[in-house]
TORKOL-4160 file (C-alpha; in steps of 0.2 Angstrom, whole numbers, padded with zeros to 4 digits, m for minus):
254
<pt num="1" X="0000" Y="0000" Z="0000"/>
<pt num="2" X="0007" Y="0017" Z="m0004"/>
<pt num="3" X="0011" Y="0026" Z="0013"/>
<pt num="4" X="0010" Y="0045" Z="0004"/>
<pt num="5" X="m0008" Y="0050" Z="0010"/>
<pt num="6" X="m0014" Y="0060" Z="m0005"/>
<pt num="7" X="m0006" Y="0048" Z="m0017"/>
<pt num="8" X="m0016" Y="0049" Z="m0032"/>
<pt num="9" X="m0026" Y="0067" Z="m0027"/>
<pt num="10" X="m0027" Y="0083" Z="m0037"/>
<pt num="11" X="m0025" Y="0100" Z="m0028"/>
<pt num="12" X="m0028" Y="0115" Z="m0036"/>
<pt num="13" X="m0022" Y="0128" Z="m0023"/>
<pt num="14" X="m0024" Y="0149" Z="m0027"/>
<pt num="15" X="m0012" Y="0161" Z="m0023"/>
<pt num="16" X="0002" Y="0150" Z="m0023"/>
<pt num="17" X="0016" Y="0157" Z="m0030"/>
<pt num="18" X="0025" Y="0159" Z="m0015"/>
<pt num="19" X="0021" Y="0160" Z="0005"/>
<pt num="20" X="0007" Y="0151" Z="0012"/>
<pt num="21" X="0001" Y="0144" Z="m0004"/>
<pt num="22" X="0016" Y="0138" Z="m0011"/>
<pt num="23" X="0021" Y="0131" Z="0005"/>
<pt num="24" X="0006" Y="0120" Z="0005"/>
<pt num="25" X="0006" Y="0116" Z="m0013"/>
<pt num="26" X="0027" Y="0108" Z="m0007"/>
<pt num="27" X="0017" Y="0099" Z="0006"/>
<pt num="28" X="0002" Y="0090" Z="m0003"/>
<pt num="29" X="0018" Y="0085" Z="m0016"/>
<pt num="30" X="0027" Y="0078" Z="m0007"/>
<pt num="31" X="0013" Y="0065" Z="0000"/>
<pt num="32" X="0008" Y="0062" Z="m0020"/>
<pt num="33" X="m0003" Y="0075" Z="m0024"/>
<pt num="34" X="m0003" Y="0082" Z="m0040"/>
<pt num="35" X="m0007" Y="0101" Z="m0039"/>
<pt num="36" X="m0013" Y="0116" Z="m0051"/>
<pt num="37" X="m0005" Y="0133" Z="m0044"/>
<pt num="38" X="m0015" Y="0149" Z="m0047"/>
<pt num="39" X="m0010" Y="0169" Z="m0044"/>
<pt num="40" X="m0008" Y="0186" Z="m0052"/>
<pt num="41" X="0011" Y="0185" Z="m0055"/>
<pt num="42" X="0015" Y="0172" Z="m0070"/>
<pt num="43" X="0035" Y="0175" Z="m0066"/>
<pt num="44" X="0033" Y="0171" Z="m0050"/>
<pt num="45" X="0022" Y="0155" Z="m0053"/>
<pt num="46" X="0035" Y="0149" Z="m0065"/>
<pt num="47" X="0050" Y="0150" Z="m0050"/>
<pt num="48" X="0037" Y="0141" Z="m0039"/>
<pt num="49" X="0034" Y="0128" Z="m0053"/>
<pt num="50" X="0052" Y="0124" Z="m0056"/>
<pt num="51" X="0055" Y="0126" Z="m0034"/>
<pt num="52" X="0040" Y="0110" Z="m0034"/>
<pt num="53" X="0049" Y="0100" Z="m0048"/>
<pt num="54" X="0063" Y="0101" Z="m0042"/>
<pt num="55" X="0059" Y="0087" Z="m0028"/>
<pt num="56" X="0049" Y="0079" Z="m0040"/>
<pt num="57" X="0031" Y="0087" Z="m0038"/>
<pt num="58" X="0019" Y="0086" Z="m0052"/>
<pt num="59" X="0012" Y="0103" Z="m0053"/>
<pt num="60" X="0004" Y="0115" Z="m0068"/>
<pt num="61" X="0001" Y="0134" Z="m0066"/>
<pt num="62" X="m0011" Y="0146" Z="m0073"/>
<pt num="63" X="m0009" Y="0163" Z="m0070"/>
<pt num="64" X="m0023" Y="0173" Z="m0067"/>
<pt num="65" X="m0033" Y="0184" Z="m0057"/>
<pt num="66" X="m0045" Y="0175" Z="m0044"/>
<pt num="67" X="m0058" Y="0186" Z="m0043"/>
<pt num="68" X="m0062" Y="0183" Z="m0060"/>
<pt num="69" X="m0075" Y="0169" Z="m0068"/>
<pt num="70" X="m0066" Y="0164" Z="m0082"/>
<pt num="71" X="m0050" Y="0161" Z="m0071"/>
<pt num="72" X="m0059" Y="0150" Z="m0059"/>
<pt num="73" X="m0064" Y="0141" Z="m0073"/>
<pt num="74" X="m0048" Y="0140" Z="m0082"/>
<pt num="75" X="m0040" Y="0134" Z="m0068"/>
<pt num="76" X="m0051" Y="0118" Z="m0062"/>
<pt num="77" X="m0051" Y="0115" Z="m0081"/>
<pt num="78" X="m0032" Y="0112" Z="m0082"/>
<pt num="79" X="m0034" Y="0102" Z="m0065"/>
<pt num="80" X="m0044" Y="0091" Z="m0075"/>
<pt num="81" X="m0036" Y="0091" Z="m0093"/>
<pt num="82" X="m0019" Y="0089" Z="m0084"/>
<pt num="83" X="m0019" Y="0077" Z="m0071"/>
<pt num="84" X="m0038" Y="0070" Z="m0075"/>
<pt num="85" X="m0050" Y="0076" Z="m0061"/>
<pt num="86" X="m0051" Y="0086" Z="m0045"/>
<pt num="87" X="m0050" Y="0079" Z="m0024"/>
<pt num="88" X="m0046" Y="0097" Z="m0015"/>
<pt num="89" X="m0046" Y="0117" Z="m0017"/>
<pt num="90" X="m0038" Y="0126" Z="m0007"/>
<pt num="91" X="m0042" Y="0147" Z="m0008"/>
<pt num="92" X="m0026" Y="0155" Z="m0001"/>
<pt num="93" X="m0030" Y="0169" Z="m0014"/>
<pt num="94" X="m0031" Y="0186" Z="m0004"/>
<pt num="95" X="m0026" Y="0204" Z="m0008"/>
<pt num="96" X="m0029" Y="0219" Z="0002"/>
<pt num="97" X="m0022" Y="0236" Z="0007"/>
<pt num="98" X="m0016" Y="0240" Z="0026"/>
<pt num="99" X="m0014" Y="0256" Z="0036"/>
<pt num="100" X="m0031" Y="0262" Z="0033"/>
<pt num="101" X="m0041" Y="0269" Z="0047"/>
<pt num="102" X="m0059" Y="0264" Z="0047"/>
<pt num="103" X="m0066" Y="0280" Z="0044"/>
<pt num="104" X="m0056" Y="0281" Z="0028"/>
<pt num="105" X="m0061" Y="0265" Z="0021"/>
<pt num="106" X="m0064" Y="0268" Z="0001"/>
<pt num="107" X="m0076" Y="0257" Z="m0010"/>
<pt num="108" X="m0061" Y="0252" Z="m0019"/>
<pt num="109" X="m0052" Y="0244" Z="m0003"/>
<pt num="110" X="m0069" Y="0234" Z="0000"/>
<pt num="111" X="m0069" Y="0228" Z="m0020"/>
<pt num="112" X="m0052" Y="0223" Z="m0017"/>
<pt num="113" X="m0054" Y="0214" Z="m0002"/>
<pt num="114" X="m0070" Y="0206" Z="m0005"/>
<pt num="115" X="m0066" Y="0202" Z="m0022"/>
<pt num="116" X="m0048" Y="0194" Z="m0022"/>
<pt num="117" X="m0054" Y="0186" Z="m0004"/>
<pt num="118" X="m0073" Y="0179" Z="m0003"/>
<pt num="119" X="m0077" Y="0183" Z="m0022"/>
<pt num="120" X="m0064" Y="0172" Z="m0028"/>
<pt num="121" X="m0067" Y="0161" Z="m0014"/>
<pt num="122" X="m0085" Y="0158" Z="m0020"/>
<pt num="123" X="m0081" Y="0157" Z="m0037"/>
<pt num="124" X="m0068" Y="0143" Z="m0035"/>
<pt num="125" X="m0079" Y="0133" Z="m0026"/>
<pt num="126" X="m0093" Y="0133" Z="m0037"/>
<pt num="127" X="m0083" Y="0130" Z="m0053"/>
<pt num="128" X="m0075" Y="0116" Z="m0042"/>
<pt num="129" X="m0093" Y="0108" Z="m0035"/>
<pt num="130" X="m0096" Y="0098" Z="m0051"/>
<pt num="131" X="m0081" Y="0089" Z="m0051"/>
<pt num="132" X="m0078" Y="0085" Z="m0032"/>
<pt num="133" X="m0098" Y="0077" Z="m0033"/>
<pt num="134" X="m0094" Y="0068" Z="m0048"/>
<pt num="135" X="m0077" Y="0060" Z="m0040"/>
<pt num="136" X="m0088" Y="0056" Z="m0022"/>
<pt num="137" X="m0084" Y="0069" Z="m0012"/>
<pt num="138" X="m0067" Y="0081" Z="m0009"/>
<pt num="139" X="m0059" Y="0094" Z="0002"/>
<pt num="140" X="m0062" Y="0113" Z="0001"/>
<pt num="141" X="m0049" Y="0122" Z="0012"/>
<pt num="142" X="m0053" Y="0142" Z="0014"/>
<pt num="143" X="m0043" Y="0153" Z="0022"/>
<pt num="144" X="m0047" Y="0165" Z="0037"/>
<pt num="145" X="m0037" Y="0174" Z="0048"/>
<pt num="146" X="m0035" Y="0181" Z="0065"/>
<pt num="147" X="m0039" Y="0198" Z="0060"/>
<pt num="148" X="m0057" Y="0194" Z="0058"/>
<pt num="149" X="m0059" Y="0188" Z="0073"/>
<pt num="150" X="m0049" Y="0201" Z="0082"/>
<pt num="151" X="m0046" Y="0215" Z="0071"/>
<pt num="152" X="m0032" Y="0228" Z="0076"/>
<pt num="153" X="m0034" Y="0243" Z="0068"/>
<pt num="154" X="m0029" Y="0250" Z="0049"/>
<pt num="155" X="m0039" Y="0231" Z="0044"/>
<pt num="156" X="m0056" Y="0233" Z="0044"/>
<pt num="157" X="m0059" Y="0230" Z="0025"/>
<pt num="158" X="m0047" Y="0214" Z="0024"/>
<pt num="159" X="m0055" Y="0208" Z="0044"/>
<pt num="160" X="m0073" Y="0209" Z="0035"/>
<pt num="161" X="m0068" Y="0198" Z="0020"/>
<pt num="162" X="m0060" Y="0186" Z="0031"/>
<pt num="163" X="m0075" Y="0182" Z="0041"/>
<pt num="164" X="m0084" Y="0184" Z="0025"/>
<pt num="165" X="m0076" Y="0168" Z="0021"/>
<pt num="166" X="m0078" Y="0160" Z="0036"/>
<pt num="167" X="m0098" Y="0160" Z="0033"/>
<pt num="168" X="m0095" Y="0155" Z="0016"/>
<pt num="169" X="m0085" Y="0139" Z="0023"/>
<pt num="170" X="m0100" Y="0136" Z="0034"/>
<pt num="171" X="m0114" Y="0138" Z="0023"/>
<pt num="172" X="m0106" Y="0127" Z="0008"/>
<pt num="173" X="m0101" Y="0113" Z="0022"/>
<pt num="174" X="m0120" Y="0113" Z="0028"/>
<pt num="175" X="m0126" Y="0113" Z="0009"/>
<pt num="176" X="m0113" Y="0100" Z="0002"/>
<pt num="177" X="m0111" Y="0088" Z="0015"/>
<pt num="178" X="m0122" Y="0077" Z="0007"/>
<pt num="179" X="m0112" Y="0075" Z="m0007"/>
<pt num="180" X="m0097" Y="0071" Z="0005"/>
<pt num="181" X="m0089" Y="0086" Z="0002"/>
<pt num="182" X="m0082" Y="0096" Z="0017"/>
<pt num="183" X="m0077" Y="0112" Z="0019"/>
<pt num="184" X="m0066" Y="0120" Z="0032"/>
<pt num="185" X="m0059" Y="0136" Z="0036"/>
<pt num="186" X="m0041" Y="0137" Z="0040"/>
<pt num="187" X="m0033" Y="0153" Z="0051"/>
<pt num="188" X="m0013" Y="0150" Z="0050"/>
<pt num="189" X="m0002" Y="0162" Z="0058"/>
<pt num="190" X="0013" Y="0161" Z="0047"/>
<pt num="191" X="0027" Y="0175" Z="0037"/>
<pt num="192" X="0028" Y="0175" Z="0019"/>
<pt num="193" X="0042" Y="0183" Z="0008"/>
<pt num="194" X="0036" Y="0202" Z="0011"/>
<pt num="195" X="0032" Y="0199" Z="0030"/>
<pt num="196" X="0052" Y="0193" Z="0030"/>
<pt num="197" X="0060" Y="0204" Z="0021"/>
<pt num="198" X="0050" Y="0218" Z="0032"/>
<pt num="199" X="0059" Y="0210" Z="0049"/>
<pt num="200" X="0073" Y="0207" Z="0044"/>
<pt num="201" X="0083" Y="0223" Z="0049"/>
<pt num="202" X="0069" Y="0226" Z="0063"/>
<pt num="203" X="0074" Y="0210" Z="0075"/>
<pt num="204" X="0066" Y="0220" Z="0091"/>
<pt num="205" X="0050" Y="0223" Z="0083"/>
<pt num="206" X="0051" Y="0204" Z="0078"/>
<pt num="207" X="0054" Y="0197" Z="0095"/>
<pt num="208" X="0040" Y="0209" Z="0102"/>
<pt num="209" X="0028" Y="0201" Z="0086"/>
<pt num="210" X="0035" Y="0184" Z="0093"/>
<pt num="211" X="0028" Y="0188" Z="0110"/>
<pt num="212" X="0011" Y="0188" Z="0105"/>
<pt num="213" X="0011" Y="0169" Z="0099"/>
<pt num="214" X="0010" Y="0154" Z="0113"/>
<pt num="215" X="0023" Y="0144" Z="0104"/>
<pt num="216" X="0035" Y="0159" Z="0101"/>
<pt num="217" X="0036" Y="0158" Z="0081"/>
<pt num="218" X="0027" Y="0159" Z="0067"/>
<pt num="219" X="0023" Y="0142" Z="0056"/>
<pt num="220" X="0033" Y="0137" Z="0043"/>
<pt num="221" X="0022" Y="0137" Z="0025"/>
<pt num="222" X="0025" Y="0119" Z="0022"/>
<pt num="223" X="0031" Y="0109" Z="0037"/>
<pt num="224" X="0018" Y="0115" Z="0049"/>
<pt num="225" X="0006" Y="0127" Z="0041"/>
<pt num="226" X="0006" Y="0114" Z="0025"/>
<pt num="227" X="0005" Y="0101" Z="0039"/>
<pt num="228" X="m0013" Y="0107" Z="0046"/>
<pt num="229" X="m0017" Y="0111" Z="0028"/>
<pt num="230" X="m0013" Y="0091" Z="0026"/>
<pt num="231" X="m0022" Y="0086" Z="0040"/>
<pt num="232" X="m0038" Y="0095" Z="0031"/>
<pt num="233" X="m0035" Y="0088" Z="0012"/>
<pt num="234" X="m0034" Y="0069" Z="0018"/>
<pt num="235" X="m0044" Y="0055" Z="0026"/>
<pt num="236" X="m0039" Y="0060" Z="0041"/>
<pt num="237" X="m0050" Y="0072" Z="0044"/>
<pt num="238" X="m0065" Y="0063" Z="0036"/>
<pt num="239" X="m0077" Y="0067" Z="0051"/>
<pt num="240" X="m0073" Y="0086" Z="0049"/>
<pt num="241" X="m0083" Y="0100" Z="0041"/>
<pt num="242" X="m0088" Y="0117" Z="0044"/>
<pt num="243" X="m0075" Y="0122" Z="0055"/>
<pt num="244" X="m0061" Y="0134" Z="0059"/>
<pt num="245" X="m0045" Y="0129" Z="0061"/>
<pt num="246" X="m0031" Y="0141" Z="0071"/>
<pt num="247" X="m0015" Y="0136" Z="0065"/>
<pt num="248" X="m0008" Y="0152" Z="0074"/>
<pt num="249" X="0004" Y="0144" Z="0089"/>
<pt num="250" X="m0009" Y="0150" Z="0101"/>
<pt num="251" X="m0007" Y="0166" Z="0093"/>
<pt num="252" X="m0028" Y="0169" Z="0094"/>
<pt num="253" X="m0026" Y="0163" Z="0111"/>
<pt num="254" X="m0017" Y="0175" Z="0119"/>
């Protein structure tokens, strides 16, 4: 029997050209998934390609932006032209602008936090719906954050489109679990490339960051934020839907 837990699943994971997203699509690789990687920046989707068959990973990307129809549909096509159906989604996809006191909250910051975050959410799973009924049943893993459920300020459009997603996850686990598909939101508290490079040269304000979380770091993107993430996609965690998930260190916790 072969030990790798997706062994013969296909992923299609958004937002994945680096951070979170790619982090997960390394993980669900390296257990024999094949994957389909999505985001805005086709350069930065072709490194991530060559990074995931570099160890071997069977992955095809399709740049695009989330929030549109079309994209969605391109992109569980190509899962299903590529690699021959579909068994997980995962919506990492989100964009949003920071620093924004909420009296000062433009139309334009809602359309592009609601739109790259719940709109393409939504989208995703419907175009994905057909395909996971027709194969039994699947994983949809969507993406919240702590900043929904306890916003600090400057993050009131981002915080709203987060738990926006959250009653997305819920209402599509109460409506699809019939056709075995389950739906969960995961909350990961982890540090992608920008979040890095910002800290870098500010180790005090790091530490203090540090502080904040129970286990005193931030997850890795593929060996402990990909790990839940795993936990999520696999048989494992057949008995679960319609929940949230903190994948934070305690960080919500505290």
């Amino acid at each position: 029997m072969n030990g790798q837990r997706l062994h013969g699943k296909v992923a299609l994971i958004t937002g994945a050209g680096q951070g979170v997203g790619l982090g997960i699509a390394q993980a669900f690789c390296a257990q024999g998934a094949a994957v389909v990687i999505t985001g805005r920046d086709a350069e930065r989707l072709a490194s991530a390609v060559e990074v995931i068959e570099a160890r071997g990973g069977s992955v095809a990307a399709c740049p695009g932006d989330a929030a549109k129809r079309e994209n969605a549909k391109a992109a569980v096509a190509l899962a299903i032209e590529r690699f021959g159906g579909l068994d997980i989604l995962v919506n990492n996809a989100q964009a949003r602008r920071s620093g924004v006191p909420f009296e000062e909250i433009t139309e334009a910051d809602m359309d592009l936090a609601l739109g790259s975050g719940p709109v393409a959410t939504l989208l995703h799973m419907q175009e994905a719906f057909p395909h996971l009924k027709a194969r039994g049943g699947g994983s949809i893993i969507n993406f919240g954050s702590k900043m929904g459920m306890q916003p600090i300020p400057g993050i009131g459009s981002y915080a709203a489109a987060k738990e926006a997603i959250r009653a997305l996850t819920r209402s599509a686990a109460r409506e699809w679990g019939k056709h075995a598909i389950r739906v969960n939101t995961l909350t990961p508290a982890s540090l992608g490339d920008s979040g890095k490079a910002y800290f870098k040269d500010r180790p005090d304000e790091f530490e203090k960051l540090c502080r904040d979380v129970a286990l005193g770091h931030f997850g890795d993107a593929e060996t402990e934020i990909g790990a839940v993430a795993l936990f999520l996609a696999c048989d494992d965690s057949r008995y679960v839907t319609g929940q949230t998930l903190n994948a934070d260190g305690g960080q919500l916790m505290l």
